[in-house]
C-alpha positions as CSV (number, residue, x, y, z in Angstrom):
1,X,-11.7,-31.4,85.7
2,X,-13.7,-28.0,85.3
3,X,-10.5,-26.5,83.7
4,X,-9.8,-29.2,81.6
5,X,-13.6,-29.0,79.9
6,X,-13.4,-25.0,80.0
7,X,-9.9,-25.4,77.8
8,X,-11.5,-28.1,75.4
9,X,-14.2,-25.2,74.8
10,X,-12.0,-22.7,73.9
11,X,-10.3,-24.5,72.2
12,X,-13.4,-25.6,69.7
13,X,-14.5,-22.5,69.5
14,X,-11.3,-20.8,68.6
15,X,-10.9,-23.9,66.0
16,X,-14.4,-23.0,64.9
17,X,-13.4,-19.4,64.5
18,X,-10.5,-20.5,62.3
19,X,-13.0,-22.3,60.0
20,X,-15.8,-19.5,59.8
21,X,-12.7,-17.1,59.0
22,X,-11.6,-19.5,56.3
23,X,-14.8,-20.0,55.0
24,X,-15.5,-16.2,55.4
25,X,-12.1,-15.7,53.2
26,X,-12.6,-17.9,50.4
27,X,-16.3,-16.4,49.5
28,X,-15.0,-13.1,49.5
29,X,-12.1,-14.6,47.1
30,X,-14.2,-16.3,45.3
31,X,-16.7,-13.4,44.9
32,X,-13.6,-11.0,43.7
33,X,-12.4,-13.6,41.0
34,X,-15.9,-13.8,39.7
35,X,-16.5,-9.9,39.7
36,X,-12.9,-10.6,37.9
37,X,-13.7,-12.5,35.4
38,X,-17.1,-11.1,34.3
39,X,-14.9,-7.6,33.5
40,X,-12.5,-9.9,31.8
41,X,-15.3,-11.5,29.7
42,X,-16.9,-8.1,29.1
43,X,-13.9,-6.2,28.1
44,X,-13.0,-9.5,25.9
45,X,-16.8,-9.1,24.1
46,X,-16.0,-5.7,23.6
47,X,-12.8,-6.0,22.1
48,X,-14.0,-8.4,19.8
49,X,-17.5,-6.6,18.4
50,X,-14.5,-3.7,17.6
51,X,-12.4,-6.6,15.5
52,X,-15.5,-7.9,14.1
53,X,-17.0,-4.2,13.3
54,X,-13.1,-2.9,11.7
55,X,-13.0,-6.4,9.7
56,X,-16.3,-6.1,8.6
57,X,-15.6,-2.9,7.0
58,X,-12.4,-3.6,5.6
59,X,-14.3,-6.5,3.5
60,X,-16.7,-4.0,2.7
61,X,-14.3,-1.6,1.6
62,X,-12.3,-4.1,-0.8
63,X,-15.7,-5.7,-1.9
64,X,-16.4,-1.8,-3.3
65,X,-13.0,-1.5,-4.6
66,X,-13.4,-4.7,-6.5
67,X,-16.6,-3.5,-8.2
68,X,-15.0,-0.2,-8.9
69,X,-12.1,-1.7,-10.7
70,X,-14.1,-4.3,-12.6
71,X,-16.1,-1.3,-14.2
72,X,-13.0,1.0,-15.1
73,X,-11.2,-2.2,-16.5
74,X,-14.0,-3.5,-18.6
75,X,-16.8,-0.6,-18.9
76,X,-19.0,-3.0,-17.6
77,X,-22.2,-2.1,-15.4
78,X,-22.7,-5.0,-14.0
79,X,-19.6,-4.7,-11.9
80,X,-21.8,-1.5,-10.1
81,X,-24.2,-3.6,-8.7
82,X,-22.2,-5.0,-6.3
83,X,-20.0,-1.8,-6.2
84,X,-23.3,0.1,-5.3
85,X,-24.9,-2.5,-2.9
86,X,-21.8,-2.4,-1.2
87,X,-21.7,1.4,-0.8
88,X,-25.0,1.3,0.5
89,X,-24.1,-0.7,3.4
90,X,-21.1,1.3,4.6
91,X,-22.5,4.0,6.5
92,X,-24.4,2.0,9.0
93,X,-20.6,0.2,8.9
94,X,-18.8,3.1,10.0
95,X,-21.7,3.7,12.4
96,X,-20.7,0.4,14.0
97,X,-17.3,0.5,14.1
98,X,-17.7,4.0,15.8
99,X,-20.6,2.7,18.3
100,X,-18.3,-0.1,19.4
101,X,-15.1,1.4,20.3
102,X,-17.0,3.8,22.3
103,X,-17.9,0.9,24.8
104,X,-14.3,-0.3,24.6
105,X,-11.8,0.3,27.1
106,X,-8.5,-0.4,25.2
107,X,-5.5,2.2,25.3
108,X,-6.0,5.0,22.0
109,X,-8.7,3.3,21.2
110,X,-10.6,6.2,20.5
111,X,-8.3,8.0,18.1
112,X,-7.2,5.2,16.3
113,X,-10.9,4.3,15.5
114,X,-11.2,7.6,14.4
115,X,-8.2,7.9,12.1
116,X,-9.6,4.6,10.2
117,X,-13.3,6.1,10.0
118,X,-11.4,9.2,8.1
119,X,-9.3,6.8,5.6
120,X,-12.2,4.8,5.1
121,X,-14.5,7.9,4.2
122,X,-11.7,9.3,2.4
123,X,-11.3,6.0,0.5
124,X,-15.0,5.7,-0.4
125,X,-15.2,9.4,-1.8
126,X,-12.2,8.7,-3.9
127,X,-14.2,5.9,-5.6
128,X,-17.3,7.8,-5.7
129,X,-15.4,10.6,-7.5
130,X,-13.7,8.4,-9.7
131,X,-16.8,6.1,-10.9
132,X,-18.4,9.4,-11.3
133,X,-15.3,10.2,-13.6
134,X,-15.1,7.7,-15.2
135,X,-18.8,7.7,-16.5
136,X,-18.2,11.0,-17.5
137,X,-15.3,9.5,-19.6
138,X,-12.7,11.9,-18.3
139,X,-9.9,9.5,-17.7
140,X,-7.2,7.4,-18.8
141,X,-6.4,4.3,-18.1
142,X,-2.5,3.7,-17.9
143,X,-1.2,0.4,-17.4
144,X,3.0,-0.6,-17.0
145,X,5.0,-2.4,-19.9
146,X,8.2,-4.0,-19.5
147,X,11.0,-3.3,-22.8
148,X,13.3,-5.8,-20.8
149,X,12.1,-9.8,-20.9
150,X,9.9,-9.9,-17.4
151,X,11.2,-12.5,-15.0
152,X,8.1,-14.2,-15.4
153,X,7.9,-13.8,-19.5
154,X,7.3,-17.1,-20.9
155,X,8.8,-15.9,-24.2
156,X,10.6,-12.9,-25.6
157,X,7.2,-11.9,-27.0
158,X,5.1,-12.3,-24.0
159,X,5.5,-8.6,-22.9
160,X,4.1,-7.1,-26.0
161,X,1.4,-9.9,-26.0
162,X,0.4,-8.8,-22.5
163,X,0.7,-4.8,-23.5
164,X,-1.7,-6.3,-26.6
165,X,-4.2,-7.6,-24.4
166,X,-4.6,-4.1,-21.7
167,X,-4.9,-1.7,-25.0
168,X,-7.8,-4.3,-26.3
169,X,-9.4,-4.4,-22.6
170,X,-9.2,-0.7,-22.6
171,X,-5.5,0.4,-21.5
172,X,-5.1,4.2,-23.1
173,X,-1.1,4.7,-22.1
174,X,1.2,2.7,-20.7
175,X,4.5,3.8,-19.2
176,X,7.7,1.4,-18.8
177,X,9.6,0.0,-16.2
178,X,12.7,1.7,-15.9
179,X,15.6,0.4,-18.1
180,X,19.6,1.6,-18.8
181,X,19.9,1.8,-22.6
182,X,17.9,3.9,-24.9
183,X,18.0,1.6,-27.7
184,X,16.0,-0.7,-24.9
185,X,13.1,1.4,-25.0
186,X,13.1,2.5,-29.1
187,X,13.2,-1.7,-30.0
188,X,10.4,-2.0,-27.6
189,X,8.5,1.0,-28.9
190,X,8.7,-0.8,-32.7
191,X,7.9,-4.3,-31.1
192,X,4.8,-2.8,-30.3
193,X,3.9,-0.6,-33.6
194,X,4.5,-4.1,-35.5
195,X,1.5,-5.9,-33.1
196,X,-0.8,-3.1,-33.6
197,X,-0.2,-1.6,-30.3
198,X,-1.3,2.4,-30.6
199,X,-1.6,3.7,-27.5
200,X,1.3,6.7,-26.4
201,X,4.2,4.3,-24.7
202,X,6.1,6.6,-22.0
203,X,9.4,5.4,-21.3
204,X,10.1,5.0,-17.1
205,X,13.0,7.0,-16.3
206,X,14.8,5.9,-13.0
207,X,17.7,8.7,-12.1
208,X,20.3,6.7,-10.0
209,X,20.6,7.9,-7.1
210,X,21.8,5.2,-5.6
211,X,24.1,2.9,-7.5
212,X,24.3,0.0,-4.9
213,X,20.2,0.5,-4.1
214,X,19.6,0.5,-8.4
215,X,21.3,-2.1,-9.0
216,X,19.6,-4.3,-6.3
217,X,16.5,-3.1,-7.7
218,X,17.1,-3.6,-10.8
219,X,18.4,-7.6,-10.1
220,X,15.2,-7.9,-8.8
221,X,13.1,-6.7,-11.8
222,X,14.7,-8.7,-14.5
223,X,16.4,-5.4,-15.5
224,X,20.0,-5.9,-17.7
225,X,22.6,-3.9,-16.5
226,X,25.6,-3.2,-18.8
227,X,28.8,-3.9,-17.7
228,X,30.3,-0.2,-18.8
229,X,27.5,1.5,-16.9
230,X,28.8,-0.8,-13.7
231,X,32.0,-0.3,-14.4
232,X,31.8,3.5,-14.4
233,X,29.9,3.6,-11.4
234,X,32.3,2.0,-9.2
235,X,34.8,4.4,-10.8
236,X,32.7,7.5,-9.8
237,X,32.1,6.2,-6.2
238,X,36.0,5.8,-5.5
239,X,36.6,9.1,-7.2
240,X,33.3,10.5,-5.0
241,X,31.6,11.9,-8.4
242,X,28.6,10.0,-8.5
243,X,26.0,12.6,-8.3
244,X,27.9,13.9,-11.5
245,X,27.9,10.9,-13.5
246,X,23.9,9.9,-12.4
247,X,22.9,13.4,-13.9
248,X,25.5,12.6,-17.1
249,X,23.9,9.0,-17.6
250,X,20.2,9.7,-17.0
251,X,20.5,13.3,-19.5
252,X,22.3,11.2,-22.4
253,X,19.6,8.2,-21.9
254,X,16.6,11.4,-21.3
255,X,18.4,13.3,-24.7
256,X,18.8,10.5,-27.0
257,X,14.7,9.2,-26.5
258,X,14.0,12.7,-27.5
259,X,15.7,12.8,-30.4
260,X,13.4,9.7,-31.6
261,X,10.2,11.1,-31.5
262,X,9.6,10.7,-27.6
263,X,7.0,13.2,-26.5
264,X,7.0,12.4,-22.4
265,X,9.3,11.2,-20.2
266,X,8.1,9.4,-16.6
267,X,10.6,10.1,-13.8
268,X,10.7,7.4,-10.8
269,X,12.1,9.8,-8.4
270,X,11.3,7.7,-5.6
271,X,10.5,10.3,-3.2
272,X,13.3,12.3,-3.8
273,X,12.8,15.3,-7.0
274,X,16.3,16.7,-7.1
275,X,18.6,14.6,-9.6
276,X,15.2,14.6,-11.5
277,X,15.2,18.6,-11.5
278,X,18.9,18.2,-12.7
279,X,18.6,16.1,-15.3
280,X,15.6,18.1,-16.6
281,X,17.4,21.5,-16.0
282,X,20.5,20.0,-18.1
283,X,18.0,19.5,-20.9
284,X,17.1,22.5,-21.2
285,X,13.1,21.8,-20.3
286,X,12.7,23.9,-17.3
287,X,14.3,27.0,-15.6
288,X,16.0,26.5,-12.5
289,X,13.9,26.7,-9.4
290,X,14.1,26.1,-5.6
291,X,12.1,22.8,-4.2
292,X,9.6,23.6,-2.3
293,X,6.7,21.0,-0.7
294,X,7.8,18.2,-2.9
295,X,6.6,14.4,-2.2
């Protein structure tokens, strides 16, 4: 009998061990997930006060931008208020965006805050300068014209009605998109002399130096392309002389606007100077030189 009552005690106090150990378990779980989830909810405030700070001075940035734009466009002051009150708030912007990732704990954080700080400063000194320009009247205001129908023209006069409208808002040069034919760009040119239009018109040059990646672009822009100027590509791809007839094409097109009155030429060389530096070479415009630190 003794025994009997001696096992039933162990046996409730090692089932009572089992629950205190349980118990015991669960609060020092529970305690970890909470110390968990407050770093969780800390490191999620952070984060955001870094979004919100960056977004809040990306707004900031194109609400400047906006103003500036409005005042080169029209001349008007009252686009400066804005522009100005805007400027005003940035530093303590960039203050905050720096002061926030500082408490974050994200990966790069730092120098990725710190590369957008220097484009953002950078951006706002380019406007300051170019306000301060503009005020100064040092500057020109160039705006594109299309000689080829735009895909979006609404009529075969809507191009030179647009041009119309940037010269009387204050446009003081335009330049073209680019186009294959001279005779293109010299109908356009007296499309414009007949509606008054007397700004210098610079005629965009594209050198091909890519016929498959020209062509696509210029599908995309509305841009004709003659059917002898396809044809002879595809010729000088097979025959592997396509460098030879790009600088052929883009000379004649270059020579033959020269030869009616046109003063500049605008080369698109899309990142790449040396069929430009060929064509211009085999007009006679420029000695041969080496390339050197070219965009």
């Amino acid at each position: 009998m003794l025994n009997r009552l001696i096992q039933s005690i162990y046996s409730w106090i090692f089932l009572v061990g089992i629950i205190v150990f349980i118990i015991t378990a669960n609060s020092f779980y529970v305690v970890s997930t909470l110390d968990k989830l407050a770093a969780l909810e800390a490191r999620l405030f952070t984060t955001n006060r870094v979004i919100s700070a960056v977004n809040t001075l990306h707004m900031a940035v194109l609400r400047a931008e906006s103003g500036q734009r409005g005042f080169l466009l029209t001349k008007d002051e009252a686009y400066l208020e804005d522009y100005t009150s805007t400027l005003n708030r940035l530093d303590g912007l960039l203050d905050e965006v720096e002061i926030s990732s500082q408490v974050s704990d994200l990966p790069q954080q730092d120098e990725k805050i710190s590369q957008l700080i220097s484009l953002s400063q950078a951006k706002i000194d380019e406007m300051i300068s170019t306000v301060q320009t503009a005020k100064a009247g040092n500057f020109d205001i160039t705006v594109g014209a299309y000689p080829d129908k735009h895909p979006e023209a609404t009529s075969d006069t809507a191009d030179v009605d647009w041009l119309k409208r940037k010269v009387d808002a204050g446009a003081t040069r335009a330049i073209t998109q680019f186009f294959f034919k001279a005779e293109t760009f010299l109908r356009f040119r007296d499309r414009c002399v007949a509606a008054g239009i007397d700004i210098p018109i610079l005629p965009g040059i594209l050198p091909i130096q890519s016929w498959k990646g020209t062509r696509t672009f210029a599908e995309r822009c509305g841009t004709p392309i003659p059917d002898d100027l396809a044809a002879a590509f595809e010729t000088a791809e097979r025959d592997g002389r396509t460098a030879l007839l790009a600088t052929a094409v883009c000379s004649e097109l270059c020579s033959t606007l020269l030869e009616n009155d046109v003063d500049h030429l605008h080369f698109y060389t899309l990142n790449d100077p040396r069929l430009t530096r060929d064509v211009v070479h085999a007009l006679g415009l420029a000695p041969p030189a080496a390339l050197e630190k070219v965009a």
